[in-house]
C-alpha positions, 0 to 999 in steps of 0.5 A, a space after each residue: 581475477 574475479 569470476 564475477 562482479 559485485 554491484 555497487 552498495 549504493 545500487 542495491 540501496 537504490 534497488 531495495 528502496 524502490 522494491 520496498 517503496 512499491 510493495 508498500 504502495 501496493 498494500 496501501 492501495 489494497 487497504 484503502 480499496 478495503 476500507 473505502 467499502 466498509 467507510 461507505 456501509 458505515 456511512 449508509 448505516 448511519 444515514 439510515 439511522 438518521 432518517 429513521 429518526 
């Protein structure tokens, strides 16, 4: 008799899928988060330079 019971292969498919799947939602959130303010400096700076000119 077993001590212990294995899940199923699919289900730990299942779950390293959606693990993975969040975390790389997560890091993508951070770096346009990131990259919306430097996007956002790049564009004043470049509006400036225009109406300075």
């Amino acid at each position: 008799m077993k001590a212990f019971n294995k899940p199923a292969t699919s289900k730990l498919v299942t779950r390293f899928d959606n693990e993975l799947r969040n975390l790389l939602m997560e890091d993508l959130k951070a770096f346009r988060e990131k990259n919306q303010f430097t996007n956002r400096n790049k564009q004043e700076a470049v509006q400036q330079q225009l109406s300075a000119a």
